[in-house]
PLY file of the C-alpha trace (Angstrom):
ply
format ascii 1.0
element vertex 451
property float x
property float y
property float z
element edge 450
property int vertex1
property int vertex2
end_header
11.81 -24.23 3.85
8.92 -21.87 4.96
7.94 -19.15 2.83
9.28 -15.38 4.33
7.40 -13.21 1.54
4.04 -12.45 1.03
2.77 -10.54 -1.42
3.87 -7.28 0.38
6.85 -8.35 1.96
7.73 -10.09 5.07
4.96 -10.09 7.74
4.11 -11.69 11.02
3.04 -11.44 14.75
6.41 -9.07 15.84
8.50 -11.41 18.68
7.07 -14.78 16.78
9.52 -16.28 14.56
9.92 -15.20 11.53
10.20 -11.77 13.14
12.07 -12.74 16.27
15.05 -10.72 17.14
17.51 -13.71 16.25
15.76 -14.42 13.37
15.59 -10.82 11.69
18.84 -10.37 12.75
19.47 -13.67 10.14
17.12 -11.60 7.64
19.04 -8.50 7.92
22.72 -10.70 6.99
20.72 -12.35 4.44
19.63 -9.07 3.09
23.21 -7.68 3.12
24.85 -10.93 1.05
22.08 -11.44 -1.40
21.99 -7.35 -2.45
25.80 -6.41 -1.90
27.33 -5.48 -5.20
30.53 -4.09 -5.98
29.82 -1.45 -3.55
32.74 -0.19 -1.12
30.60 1.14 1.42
26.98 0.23 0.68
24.24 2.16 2.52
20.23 0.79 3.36
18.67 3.15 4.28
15.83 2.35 7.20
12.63 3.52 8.33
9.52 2.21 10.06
6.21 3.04 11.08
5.01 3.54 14.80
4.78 0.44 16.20
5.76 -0.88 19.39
7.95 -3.44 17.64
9.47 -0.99 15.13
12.92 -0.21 17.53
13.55 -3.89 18.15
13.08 -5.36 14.70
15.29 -2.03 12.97
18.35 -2.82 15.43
18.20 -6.53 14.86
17.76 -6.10 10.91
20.51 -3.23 11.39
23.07 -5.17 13.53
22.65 -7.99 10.54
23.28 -5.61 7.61
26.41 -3.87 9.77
27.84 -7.46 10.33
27.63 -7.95 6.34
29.62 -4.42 5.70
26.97 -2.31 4.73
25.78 1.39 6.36
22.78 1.38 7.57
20.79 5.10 7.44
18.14 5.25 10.12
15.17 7.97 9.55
13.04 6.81 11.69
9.25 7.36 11.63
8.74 7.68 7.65
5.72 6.42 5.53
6.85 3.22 3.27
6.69 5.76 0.17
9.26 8.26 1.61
11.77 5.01 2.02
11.24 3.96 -1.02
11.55 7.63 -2.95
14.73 7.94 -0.22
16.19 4.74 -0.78
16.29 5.81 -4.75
17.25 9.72 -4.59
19.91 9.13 -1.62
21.91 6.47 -3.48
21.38 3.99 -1.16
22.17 0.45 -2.06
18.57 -0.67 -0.84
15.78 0.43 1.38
13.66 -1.21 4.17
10.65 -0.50 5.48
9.36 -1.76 8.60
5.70 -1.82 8.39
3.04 -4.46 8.66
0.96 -1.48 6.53
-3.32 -1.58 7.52
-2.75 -5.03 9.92
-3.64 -4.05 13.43
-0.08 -3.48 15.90
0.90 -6.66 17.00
1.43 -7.59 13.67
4.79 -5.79 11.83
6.93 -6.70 8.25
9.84 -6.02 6.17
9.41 -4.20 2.81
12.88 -4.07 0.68
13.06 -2.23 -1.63
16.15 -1.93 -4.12
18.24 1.02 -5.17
16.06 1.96 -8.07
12.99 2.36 -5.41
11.08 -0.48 -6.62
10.45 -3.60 -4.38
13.39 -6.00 -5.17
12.09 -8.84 -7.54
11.25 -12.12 -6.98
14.67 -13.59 -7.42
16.10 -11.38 -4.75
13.53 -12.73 -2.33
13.59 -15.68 -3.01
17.71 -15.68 -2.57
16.96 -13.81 0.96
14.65 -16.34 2.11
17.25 -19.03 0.47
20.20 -17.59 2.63
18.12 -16.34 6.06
17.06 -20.44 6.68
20.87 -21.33 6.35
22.11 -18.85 8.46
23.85 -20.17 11.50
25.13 -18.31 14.66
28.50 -19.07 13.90
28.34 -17.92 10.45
32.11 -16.26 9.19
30.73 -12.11 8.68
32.85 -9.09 7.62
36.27 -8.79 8.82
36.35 -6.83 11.91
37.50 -3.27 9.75
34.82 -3.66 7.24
31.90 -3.59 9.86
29.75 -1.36 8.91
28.51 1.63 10.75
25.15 2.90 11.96
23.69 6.90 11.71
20.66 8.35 12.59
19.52 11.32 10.55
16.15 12.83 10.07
16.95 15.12 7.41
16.96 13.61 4.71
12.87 13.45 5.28
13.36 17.09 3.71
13.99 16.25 0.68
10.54 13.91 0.32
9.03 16.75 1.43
10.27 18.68 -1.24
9.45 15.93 -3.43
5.75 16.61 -2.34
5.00 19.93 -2.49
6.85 20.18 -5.75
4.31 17.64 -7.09
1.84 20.22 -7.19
4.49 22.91 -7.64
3.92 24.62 -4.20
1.09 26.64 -5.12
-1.66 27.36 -2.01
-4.27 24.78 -3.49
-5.83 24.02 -0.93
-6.16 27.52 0.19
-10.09 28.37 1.69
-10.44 23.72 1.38
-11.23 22.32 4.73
-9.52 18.92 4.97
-10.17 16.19 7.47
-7.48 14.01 8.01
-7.31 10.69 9.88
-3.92 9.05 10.08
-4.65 6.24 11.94
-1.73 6.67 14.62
0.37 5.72 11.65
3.21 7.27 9.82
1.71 9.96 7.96
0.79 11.51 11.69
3.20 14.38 11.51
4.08 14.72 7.74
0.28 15.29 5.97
-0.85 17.28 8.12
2.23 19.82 7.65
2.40 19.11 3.97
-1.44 19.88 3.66
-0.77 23.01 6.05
1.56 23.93 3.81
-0.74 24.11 0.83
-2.98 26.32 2.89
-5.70 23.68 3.72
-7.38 24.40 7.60
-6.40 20.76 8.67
-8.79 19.21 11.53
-6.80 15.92 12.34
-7.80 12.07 13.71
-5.86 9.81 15.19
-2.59 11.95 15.10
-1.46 10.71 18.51
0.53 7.18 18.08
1.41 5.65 21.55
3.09 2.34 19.65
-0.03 0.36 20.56
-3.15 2.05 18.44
-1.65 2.06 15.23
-4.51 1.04 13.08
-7.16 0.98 15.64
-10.54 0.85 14.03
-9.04 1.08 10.58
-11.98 0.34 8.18
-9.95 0.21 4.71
-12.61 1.13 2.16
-15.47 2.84 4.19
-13.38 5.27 7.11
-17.02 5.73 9.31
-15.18 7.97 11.43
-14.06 9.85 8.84
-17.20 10.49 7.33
-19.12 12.06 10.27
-16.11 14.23 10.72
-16.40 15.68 7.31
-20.14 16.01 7.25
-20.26 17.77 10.47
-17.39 20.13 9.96
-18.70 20.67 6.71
-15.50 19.87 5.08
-14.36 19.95 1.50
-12.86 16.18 1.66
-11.64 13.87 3.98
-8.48 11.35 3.54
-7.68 8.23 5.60
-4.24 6.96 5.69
-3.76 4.02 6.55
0.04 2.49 8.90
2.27 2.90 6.67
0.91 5.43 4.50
1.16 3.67 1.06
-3.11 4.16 0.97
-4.96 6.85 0.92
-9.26 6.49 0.94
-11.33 9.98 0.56
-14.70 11.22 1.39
-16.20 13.64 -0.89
-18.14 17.14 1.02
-21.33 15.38 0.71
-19.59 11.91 2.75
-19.62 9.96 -0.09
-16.30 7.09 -0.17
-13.91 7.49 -2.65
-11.66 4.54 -2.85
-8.87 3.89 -5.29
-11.40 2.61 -8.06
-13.33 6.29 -8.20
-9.63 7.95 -7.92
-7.86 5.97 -10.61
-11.27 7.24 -12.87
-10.94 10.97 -11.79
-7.16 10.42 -12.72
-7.76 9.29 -15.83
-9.42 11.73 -17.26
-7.41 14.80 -15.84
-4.74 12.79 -18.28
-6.67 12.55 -20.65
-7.46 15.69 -20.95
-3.66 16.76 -20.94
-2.65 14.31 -23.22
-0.49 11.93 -20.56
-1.92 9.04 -22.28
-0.26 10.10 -25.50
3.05 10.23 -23.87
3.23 6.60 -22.66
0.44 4.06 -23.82
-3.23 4.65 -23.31
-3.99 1.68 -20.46
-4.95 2.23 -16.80
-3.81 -0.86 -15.28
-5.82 -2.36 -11.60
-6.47 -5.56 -10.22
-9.19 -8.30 -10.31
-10.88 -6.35 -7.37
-11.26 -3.32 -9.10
-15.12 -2.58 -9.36
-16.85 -3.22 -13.14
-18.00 0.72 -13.32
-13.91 1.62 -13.47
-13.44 -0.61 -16.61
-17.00 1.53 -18.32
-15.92 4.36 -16.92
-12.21 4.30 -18.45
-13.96 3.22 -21.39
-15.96 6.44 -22.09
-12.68 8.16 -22.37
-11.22 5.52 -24.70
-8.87 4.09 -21.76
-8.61 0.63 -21.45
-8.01 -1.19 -18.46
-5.60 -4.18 -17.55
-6.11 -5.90 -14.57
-3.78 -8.19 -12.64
-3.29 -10.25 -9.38
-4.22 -8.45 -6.09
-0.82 -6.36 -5.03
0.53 -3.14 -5.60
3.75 -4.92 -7.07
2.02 -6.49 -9.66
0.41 -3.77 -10.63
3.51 -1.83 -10.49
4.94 -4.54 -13.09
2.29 -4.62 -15.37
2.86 -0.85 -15.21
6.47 -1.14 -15.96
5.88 -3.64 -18.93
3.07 -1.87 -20.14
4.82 1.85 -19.77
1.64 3.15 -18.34
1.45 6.29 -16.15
-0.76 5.43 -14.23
-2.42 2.10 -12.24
-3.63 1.13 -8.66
-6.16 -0.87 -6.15
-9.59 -0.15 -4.94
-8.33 -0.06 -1.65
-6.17 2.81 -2.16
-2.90 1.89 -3.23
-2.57 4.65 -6.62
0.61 4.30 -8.75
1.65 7.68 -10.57
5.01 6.95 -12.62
4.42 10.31 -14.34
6.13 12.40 -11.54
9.06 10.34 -10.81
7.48 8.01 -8.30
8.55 4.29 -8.15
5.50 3.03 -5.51
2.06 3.75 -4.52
1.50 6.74 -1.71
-1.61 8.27 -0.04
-0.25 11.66 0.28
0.85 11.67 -3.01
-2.06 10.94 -3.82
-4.26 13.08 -2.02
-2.23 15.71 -3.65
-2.72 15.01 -7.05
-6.25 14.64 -6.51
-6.67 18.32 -4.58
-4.32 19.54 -7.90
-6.98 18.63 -10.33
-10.03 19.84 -7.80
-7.98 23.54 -7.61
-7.82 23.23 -11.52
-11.04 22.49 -12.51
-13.03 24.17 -10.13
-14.55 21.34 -9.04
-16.14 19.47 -6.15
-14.72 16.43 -4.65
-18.26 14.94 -5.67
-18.47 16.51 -8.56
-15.57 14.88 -9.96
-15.98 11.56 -8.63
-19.53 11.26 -10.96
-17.26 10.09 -13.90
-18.17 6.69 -12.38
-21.17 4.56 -11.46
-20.12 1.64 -8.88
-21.87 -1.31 -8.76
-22.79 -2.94 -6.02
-19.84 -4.79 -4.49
-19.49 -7.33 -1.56
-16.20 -8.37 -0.05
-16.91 -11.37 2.83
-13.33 -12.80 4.59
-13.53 -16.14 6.37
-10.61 -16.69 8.73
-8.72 -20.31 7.51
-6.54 -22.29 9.22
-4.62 -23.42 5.95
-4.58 -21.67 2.52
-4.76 -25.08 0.13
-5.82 -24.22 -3.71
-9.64 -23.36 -3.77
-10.42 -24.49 -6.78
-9.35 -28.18 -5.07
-12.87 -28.31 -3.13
-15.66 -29.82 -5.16
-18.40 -28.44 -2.02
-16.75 -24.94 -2.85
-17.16 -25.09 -6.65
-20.61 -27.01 -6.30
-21.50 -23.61 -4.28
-20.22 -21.15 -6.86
-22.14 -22.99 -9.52
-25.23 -22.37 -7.79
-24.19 -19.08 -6.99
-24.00 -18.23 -10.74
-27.16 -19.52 -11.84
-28.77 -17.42 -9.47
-26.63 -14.33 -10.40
-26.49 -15.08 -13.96
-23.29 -12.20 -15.48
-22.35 -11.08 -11.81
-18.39 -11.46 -11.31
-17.53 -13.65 -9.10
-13.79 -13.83 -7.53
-12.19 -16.20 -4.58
-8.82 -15.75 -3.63
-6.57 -15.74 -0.38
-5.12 -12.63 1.56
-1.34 -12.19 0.68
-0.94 -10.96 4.50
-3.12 -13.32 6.68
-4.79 -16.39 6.67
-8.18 -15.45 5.27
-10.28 -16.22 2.14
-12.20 -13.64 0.20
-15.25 -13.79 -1.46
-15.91 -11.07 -3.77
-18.82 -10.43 -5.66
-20.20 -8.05 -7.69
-23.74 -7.24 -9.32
-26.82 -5.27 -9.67
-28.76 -6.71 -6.48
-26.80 -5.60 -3.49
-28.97 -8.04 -1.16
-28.88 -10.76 -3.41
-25.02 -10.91 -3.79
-24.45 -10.39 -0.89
-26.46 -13.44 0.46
-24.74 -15.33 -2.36
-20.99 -14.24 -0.81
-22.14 -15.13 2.46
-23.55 -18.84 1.42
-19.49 -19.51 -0.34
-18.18 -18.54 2.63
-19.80 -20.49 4.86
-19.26 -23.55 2.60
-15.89 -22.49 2.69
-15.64 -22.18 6.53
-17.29 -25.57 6.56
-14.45 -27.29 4.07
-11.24 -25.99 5.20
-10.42 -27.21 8.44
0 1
1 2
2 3
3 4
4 5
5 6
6 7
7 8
8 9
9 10
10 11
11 12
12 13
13 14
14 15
15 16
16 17
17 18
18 19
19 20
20 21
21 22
22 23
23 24
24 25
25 26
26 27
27 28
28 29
29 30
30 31
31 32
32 33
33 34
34 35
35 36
36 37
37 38
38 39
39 40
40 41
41 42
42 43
43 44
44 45
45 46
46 47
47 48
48 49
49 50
50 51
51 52
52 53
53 54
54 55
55 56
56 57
57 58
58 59
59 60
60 61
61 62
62 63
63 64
64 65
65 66
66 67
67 68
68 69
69 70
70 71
71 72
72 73
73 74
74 75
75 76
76 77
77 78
78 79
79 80
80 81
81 82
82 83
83 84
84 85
85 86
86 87
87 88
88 89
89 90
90 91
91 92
92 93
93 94
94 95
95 96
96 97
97 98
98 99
99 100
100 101
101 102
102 103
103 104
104 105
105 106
106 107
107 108
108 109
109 110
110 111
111 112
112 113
113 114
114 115
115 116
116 117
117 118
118 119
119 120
120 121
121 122
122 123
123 124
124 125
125 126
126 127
127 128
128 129
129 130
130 131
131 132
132 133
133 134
134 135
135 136
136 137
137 138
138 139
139 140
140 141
141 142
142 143
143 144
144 145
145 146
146 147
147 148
148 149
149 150
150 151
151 152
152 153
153 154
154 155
155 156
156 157
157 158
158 159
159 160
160 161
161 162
162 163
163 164
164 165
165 166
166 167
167 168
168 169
169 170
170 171
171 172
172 173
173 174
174 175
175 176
176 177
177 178
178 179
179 180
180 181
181 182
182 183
183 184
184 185
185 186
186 187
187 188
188 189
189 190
190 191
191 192
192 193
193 194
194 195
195 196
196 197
197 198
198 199
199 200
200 201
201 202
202 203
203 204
204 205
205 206
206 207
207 208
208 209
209 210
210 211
211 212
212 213
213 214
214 215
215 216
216 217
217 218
218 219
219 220
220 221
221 222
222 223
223 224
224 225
225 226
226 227
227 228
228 229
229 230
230 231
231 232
232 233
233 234
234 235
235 236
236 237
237 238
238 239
239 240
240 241
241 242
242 243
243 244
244 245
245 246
246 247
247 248
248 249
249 250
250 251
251 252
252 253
253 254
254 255
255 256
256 257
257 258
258 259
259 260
260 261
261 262
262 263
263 264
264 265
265 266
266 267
267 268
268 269
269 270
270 271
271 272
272 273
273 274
274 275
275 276
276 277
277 278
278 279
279 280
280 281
281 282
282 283
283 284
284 285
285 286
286 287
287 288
288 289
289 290
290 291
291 292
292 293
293 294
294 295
295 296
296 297
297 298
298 299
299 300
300 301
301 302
302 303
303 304
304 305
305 306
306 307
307 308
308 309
309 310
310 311
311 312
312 313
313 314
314 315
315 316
316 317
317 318
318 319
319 320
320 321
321 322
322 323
323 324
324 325
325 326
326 327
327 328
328 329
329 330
330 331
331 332
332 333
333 334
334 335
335 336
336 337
337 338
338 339
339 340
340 341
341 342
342 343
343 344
344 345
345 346
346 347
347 348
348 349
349 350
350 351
351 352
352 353
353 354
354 355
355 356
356 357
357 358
358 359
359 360
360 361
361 362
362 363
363 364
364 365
365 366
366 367
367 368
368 369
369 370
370 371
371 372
372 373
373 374
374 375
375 376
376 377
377 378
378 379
379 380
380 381
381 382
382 383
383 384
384 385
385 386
386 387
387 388
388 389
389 390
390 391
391 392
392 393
393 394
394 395
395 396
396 397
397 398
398 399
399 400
400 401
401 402
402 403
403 404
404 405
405 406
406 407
407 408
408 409
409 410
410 411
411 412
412 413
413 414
414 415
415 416
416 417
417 418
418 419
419 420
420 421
421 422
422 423
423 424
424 425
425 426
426 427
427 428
428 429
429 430
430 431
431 432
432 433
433 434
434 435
435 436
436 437
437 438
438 439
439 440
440 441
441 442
442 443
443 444
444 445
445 446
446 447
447 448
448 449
449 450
């Protein structure tokens, strides 16, 4: 039985199988049996990003759910975030996002997320995938007056809104802040720039125009190039990229510095520190094995430690749940705030926290973001045909020896994309050149082995 979920939900090439329209039609009756509980009338509530693909794959996962009894709530255009803070305030019985997130737009995916507005657990995938392969066209559904019904209703986007601007309690703080924005032709292209609008920022916008086709075009995840030239030559106050789906959110500080998740989750930090958050609910920021070394020192100035897990917003959301932290995330963006009543990472959320604590201290974007000395990192992916265990290649772990004897403490980390078939090779050290040419030598070894 092929594997359906990744590490961030179901994701493929849109019109390849498993995201044909037969198939996700299979996915959406799978969905339906293996989350229906003693519901009458159970409700998921949809939404999707602005891919070409989006339409086709929401009416074949819709026409699926309807056929196993349950209501299915289309908003249409939403950022995964707003489904999942929707799927939880609404009532709904779950919530699906169609997204394939920062992958470029011939590539879409299925997020579920459950009525509490966390990603459904492993069990419930694992029974969706279970139930999706047996499905057969023939299959018995609901009886023919228990079919459920389809409605399409935009509104209920208000209330995330709401949810948004009460985060920072509606107060102008961004009044007199120039803000760049690029939204990447993703879902975030209508609702940040109103929200920032809102909170009085003058809003110069980037790829707010989504045809179905550019979504993600010349998305650079950690270093937005475009972004940065925008902001020095406007002379902004900060920049934010967003990426698809809106779940990430990457700044540049007024002097076009990058601030990924690593330098946010340390600016974070010590705004709770300073209000005593970390008193409330443990005293642990929790990350991932990516997250730079100069987090962990900075976090331990403050007397914060840091837990780190597997690469994935949902296991960091876990360890956050086990852990009752407040607050966890990913270099690359994805920031976790449970202190507001959010159950998911989401870049305007988070840009809006962050602008809350610049209006309140008084600060600069780069003033704030000096709590924290990065070292130099290097990220190299190597495109694989396969994804076999690593650690199985003596040539690979002959390399990484080596590698470490020149590099002596440097951190070292190999690992496979959750979304696509690629390898990473991460290290991290004092000699940018030198690590780099390290990374570069595993991957080609690497490149060479896996065939």
């Amino acid at each position: 039985m092929e594997k359906l979920f990744g590490t961030d939900g179901i994701r493929g090439i849109a019109n390849q199988f498993p995201l044909t329209p037969e198939f996700v039609t299979h996915i959406g009756s799978a969905i339906g049996e293996a989350l229906r509980r003693d519901h009458a009338r159970p409700v998921a509530l949809i939404g999707r990003d602005t891919r070409l693909s989006g339409a086709m794959i929401e009416n074949a996962l819709a026409a699926g759910l309807m056929a196993q009894g349950f209501d299915t709530l289309h908003v249409g255009v939403l950022t995964t975030p707003g489904i999942a803070f929707l799927t939880r305030t609404l009532g709904a019985r779950c919530g699906i996002a169609i997204s394939a997130s920062h992958n470029p737009f011939d590539y879409n995916g299925i997020k579920v997320f459950g009525a509490d507005g966390f990603k459904v657990p492993d069990e419930s995938e694992n029974r969706i995938e279970t139930i999706a392969h047996s499905r057969r066209d023939d299959e018995p559904h609901a009886f023919i007056g228990s079919i459920g019904q389809r409605r399409d209703d935009q509104t209920p986007i208000t209330n995330y809104l709401d949810f948004l601007l009460a985060a920072v309690h509606r107060q102008p703080i961004l009044r007199g802040k120039r803000v760049v924005i690029d939204c990447n032709n993703g879902a975030t292209f209508d609702l940040a720039p109103r929200v920032l609008r809102e909170l009085g920022a003058d809003v110069i916008l980037l790829n707010d125009q989504p045809d179905g086709v550019n979504i993600n075009r010349g998305y650079d995840a950690l270093e937005p190039r475009l972004l940065r030239e925008t902001v020095l030559r406007a002379r902004a106050d900060l920049g934010v990229q967003f990426d698809g789906d809106g779940d990430r959110a990457v700044l540049v500080d007024e002097r076009g510095n990058y601030v990924d998740g690593d330098f946010v989750l340390a600016i974070l930090a010590r705004d709770f520190k300073t209000r005593g958050k970390f008193a409330e609910r443990g005293n642990a920021v929790v990350s991932t094995v990516m997250a730079n070394i100069g987090l962990e020192k900075s976090l331990n100035e403050i007397g914060v430690t840091m837990e780190r897990t597997a690469v994935g917003d949902r296991w960091v959301a876990d360890r956050m749940c086990a852990l009752g932290a407040l607050l966890g995330g990913e270099q690359s963006g994805h920031i976790i705030l449970f202190d507001g009543g959010h159950t998911t990472g989401d870049g305007l959320y988070t840009a809006l926290r962050v602008a809350d604590v610049l209006a309140r201290s008084g600060k600069t974007l780069a003033a704030l973001a000096a709590c924290m000395t990065r070292y130099p990192q290097v990220l190299v992916n190597v495109r694989v045909p396969r994804k076999p265990p690593l650690d199985q290649f003596p040539p690979i772990q002959e390399q990484v020896e080596r590698t470490r004897a020149v590099l002596g403490e440097a951190r070292i980390l190999l690992r496979y994309s959750g979304t696509e078939n690629l390898a990473r090779v991460m290290i991290e050290g004092q000699d940018a050149a030198v690590i780099e040419r390290e990374a570069n030598a595993i991957a080609a070894v690497i490149q060479q082995t896996i065939t």
